[in-house]
Structure formats: C-alpha cells, structure tokens
N, CA, C and O atoms as a GROMACS GRO file, in nm:
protein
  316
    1UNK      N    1   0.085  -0.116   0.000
    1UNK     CA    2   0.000   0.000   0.000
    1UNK      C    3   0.091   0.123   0.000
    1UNK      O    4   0.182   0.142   0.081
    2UNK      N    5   0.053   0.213  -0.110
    2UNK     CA    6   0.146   0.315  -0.119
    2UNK      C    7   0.061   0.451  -0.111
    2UNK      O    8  -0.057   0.440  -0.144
    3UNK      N    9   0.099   0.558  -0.078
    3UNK     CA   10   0.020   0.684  -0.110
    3UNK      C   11   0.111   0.795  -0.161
    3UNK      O   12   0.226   0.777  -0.122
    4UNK      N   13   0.097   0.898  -0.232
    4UNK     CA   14   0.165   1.006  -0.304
    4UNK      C   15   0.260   1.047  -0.202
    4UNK      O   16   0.359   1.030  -0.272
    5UNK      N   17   0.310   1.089  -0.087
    5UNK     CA   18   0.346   1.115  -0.033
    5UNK      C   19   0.494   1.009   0.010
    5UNK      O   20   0.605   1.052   0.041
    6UNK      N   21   0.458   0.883   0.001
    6UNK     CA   22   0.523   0.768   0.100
    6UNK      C   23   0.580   0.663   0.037
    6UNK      O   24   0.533   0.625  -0.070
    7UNK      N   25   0.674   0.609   0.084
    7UNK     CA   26   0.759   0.477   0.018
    7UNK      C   27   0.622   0.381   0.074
    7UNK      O   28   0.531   0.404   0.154
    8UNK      N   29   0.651   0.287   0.004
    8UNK     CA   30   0.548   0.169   0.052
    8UNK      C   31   0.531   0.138   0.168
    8UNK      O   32   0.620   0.179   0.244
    9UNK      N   33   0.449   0.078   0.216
    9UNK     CA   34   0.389   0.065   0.377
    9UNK      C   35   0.322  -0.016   0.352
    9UNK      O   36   0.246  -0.016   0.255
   10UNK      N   37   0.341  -0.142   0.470
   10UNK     CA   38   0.244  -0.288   0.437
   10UNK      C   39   0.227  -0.359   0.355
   10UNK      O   40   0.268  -0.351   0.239
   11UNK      N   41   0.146  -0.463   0.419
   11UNK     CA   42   0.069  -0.573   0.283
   11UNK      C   43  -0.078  -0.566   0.330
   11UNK      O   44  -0.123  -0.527   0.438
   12UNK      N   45  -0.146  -0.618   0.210
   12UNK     CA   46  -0.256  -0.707   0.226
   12UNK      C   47  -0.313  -0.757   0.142
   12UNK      O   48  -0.251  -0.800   0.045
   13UNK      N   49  -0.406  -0.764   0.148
   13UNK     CA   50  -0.503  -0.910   0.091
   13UNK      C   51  -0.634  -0.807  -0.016
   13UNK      O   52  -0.702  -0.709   0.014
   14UNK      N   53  -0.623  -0.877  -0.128
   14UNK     CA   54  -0.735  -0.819  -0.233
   14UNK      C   55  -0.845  -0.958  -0.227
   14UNK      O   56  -0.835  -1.078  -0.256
   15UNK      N   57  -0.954  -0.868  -0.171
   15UNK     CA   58  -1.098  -0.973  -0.138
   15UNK      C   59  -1.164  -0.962  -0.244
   15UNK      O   60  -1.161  -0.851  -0.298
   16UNK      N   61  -1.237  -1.063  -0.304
   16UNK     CA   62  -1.336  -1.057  -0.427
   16UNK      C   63  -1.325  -0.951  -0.520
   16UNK      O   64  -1.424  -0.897  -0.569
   17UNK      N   65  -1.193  -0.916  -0.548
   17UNK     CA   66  -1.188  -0.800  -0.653
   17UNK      C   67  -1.235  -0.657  -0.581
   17UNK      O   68  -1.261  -0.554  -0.643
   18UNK      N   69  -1.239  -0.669  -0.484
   18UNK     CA   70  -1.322  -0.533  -0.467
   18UNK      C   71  -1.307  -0.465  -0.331
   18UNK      O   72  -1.364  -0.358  -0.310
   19UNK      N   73  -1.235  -0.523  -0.240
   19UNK     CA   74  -1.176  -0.491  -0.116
   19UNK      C   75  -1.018  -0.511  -0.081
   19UNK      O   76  -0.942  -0.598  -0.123
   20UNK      N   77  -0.991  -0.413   0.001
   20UNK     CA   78  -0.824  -0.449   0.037
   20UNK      C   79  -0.827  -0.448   0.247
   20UNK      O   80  -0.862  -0.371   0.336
   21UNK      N   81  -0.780  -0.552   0.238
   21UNK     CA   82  -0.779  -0.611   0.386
   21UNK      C   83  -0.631  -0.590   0.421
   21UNK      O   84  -0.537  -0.623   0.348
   22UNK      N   85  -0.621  -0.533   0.538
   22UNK     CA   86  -0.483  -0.483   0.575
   22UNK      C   87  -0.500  -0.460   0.719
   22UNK      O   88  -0.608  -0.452   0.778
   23UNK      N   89  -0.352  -0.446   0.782
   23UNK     CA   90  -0.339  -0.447   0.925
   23UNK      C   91  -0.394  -0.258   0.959
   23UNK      O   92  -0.406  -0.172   0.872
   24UNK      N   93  -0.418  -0.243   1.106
   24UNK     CA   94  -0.461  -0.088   1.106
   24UNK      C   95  -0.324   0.022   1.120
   24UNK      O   96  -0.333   0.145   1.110
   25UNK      N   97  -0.233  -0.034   1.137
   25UNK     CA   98  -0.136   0.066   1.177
   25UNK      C   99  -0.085   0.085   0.998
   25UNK      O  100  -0.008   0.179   0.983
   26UNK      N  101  -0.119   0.010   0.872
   26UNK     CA  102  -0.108   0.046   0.788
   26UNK      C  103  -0.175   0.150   0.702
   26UNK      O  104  -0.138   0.182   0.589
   27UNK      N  105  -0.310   0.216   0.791
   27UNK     CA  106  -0.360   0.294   0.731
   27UNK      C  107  -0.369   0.404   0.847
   27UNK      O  108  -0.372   0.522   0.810
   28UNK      N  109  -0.373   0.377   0.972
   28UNK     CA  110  -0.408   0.416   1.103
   28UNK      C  111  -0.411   0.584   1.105
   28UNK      O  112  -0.496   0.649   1.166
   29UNK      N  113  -0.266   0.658   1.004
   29UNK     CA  114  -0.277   0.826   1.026
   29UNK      C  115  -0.276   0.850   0.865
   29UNK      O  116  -0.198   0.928   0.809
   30UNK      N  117  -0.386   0.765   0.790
   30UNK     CA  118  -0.388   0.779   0.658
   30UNK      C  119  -0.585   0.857   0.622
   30UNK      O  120  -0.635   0.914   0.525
   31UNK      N  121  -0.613   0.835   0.699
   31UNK     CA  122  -0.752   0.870   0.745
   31UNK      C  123  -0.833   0.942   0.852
   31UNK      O  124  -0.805   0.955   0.972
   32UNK      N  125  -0.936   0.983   0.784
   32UNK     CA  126  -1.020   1.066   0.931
   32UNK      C  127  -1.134   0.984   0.988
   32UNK      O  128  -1.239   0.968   0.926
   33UNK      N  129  -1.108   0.925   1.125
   33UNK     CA  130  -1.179   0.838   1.185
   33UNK      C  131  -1.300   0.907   1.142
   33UNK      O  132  -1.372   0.849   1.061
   34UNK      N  133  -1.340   1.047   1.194
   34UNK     CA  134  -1.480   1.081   1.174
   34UNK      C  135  -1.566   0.999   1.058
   34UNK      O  136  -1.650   0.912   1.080
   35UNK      N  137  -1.533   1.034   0.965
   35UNK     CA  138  -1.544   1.055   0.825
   35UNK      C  139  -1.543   0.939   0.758
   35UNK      O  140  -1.618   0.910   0.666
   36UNK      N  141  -1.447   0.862   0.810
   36UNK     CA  142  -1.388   0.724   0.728
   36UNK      C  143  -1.345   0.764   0.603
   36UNK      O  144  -1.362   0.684   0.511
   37UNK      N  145  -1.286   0.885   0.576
   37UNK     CA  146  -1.205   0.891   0.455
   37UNK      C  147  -1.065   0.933   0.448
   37UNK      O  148  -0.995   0.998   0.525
   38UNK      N  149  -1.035   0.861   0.302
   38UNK     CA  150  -0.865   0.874   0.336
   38UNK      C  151  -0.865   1.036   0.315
   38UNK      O  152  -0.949   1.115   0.273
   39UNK      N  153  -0.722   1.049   0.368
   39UNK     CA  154  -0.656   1.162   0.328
   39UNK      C  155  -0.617   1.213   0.181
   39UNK      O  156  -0.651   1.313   0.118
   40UNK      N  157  -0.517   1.086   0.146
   40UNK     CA  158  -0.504   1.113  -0.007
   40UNK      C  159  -0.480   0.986  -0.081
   40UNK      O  160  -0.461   0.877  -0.026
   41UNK      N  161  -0.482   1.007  -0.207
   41UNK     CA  162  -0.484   0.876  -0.261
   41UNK      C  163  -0.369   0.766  -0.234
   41UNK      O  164  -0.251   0.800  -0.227
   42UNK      N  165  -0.407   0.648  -0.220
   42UNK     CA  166  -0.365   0.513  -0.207
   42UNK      C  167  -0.393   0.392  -0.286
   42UNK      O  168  -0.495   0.323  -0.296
   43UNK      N  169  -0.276   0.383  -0.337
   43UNK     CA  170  -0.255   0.269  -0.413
   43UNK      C  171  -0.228   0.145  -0.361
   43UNK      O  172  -0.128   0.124  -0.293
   44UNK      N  173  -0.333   0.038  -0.395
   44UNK     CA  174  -0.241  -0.104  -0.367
   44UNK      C  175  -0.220  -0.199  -0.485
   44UNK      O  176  -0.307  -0.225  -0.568
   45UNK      N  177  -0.070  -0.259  -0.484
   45UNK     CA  178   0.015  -0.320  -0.565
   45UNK      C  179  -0.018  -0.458  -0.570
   45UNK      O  180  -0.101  -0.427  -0.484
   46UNK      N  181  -0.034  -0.571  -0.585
   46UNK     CA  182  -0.046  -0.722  -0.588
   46UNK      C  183   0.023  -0.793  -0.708
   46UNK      O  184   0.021  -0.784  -0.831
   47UNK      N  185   0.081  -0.867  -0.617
   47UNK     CA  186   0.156  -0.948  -0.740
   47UNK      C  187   0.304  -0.896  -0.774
   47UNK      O  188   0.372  -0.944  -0.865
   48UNK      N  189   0.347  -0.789  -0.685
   48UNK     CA  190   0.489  -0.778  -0.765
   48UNK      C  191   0.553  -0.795  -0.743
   48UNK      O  192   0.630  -0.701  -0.759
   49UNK      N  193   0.612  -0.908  -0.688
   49UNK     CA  194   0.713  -1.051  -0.682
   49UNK      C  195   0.689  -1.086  -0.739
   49UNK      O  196   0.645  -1.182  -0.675
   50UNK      N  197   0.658  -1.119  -0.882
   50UNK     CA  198   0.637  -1.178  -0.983
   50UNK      C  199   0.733  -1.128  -1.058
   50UNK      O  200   0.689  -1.143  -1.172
   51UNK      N  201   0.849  -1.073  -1.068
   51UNK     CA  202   0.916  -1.014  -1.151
   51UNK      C  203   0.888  -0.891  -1.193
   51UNK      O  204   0.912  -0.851  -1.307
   52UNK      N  205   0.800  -0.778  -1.043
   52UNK     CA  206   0.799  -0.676  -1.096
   52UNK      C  207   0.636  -0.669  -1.180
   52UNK      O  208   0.589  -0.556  -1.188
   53UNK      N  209   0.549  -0.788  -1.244
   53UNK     CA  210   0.463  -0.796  -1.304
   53UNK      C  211   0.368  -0.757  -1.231
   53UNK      O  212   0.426  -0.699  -1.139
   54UNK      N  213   0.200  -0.749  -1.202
   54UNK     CA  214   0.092  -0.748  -1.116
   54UNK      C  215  -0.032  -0.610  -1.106
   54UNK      O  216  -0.038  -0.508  -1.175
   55UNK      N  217  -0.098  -0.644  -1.023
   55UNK     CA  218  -0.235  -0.567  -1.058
   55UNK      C  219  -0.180  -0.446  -0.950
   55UNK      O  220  -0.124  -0.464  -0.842
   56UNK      N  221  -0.219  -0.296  -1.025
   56UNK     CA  222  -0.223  -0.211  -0.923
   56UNK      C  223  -0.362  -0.124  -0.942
   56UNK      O  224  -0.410  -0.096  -1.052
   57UNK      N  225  -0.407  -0.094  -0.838
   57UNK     CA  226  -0.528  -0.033  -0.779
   57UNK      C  227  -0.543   0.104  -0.712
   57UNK      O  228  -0.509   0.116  -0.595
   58UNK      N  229  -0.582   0.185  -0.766
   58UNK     CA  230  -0.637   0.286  -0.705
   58UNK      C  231  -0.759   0.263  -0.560
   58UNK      O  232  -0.880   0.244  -0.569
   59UNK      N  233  -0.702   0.271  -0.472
   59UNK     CA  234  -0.829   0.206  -0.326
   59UNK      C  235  -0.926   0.374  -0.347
   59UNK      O  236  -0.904   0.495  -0.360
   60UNK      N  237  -1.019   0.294  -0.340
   60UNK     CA  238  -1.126   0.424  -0.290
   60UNK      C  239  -1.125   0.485  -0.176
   60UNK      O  240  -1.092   0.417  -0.078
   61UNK      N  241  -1.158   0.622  -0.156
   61UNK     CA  242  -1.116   0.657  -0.017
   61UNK      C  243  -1.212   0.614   0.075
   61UNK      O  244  -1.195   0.698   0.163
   62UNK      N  245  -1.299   0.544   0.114
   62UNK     CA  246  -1.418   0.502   0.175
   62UNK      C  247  -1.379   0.379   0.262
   62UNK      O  248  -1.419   0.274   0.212
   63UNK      N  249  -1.304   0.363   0.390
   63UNK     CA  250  -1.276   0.264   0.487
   63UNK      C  251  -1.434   0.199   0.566
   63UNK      O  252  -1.514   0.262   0.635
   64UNK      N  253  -1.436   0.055   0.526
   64UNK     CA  254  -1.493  -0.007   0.530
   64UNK      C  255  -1.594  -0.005   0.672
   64UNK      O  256  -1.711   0.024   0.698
   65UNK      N  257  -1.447  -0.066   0.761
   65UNK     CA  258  -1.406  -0.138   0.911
   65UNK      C  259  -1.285  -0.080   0.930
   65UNK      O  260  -1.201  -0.044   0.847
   66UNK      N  261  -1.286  -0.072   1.094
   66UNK     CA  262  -1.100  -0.023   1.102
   66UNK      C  263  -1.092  -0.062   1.257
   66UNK      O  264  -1.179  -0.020   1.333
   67UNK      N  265  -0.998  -0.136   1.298
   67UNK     CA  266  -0.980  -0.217   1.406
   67UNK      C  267  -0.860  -0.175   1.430
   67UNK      O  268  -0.786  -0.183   1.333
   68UNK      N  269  -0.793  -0.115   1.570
   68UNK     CA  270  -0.632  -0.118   1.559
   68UNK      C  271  -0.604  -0.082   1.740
   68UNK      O  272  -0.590   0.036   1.772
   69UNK      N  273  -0.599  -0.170   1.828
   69UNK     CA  274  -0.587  -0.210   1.926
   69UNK      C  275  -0.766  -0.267   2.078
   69UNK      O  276  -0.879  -0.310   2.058
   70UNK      N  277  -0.723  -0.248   2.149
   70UNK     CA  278  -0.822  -0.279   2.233
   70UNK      C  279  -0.861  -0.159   2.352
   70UNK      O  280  -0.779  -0.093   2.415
   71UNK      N  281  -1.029  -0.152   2.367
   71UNK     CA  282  -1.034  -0.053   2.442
   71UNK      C  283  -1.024  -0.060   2.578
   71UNK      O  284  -0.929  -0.138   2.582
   72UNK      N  285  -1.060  -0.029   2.737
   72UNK     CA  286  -1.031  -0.050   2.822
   72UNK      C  287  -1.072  -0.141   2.896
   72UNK      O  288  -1.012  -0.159   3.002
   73UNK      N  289  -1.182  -0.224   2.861
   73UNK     CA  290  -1.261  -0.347   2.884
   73UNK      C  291  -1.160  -0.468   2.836
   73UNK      O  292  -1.157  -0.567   2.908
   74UNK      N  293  -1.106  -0.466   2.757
   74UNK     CA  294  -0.993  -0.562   2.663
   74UNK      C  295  -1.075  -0.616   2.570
   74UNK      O  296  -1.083  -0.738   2.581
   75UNK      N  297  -1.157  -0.557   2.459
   75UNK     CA  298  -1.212  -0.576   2.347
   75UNK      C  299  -1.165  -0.476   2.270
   75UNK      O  300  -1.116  -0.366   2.294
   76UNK      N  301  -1.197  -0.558   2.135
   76UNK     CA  302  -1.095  -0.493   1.993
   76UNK      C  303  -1.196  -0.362   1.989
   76UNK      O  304  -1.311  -0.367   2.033
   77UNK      N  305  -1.144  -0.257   1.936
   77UNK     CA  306  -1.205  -0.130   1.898
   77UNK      C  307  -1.228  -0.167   1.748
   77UNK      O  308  -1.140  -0.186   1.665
   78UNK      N  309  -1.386  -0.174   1.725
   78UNK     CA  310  -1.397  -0.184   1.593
   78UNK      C  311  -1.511  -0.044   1.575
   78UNK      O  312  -1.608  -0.030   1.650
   79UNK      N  313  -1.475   0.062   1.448
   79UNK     CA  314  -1.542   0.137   1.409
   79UNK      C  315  -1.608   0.117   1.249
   79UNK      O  316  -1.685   0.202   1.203
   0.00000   0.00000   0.00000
C-alpha cells in the first residue's frame, strides 16, 4: 500500500476483486476516523514478486471497518 506522499507501507489481501484487507497501523494516520475517509490517494500493488509484473489499484477513499488495538474493557475497537 502506497500513497503520493510515502515509500510503501504494508501488505494485504485483495478480497473478491473489490476490497483491500490490511493491518490498522497500515492505514491508522492515513484517514479521518470521523469521516472514514482517506486523506489522499492510495494505491495497492499485488503481485509484484512476480518479476515486478501485477495488478495495481487505485483504493477508494471510503474505509470499510478499522480495528487497531483494544479498548479499556480488553475488546478490539472496531469502528
């Protein structure tokens, strides 16, 4: 996952063509919790260990789910 600004950051997973599943600290100050939208555009790459070959994606700015530690009860914070 890359954005205009940044060398690459993370991996993840392309779901049914149409989602990108990733850890939260990979997007975590890439977005406005309020809002659920990114900041700026983000690209994700797949496939390029292949010799450099593979699919790249423009992600929509629209965060799904976003999970990225536990609140004071010791349950995951999911927004």
């Amino acid at each position: 996952m890359t954005s205009k600004e940044s060398a690459p950051r993370g991996t993840g997973f392309l779901l049914f063509d149409r989602f990108v599943l990733t850890n939260g600290h990979v997007i975590e100050h890439k977005f406005d919790k309020e809002t659920r939208k990114l900041y700026n555009t983000v690209t994700a790459k797949f496939g390029y260990e292949d010799q450099g070959v593979g699919k790249e994606l423009q992600v929509k700015d629209h965060i799904v789910a976003y999970c990225h530690g536990k609140d004071d009860a010791g349950k995951l914070c999911w927004n």
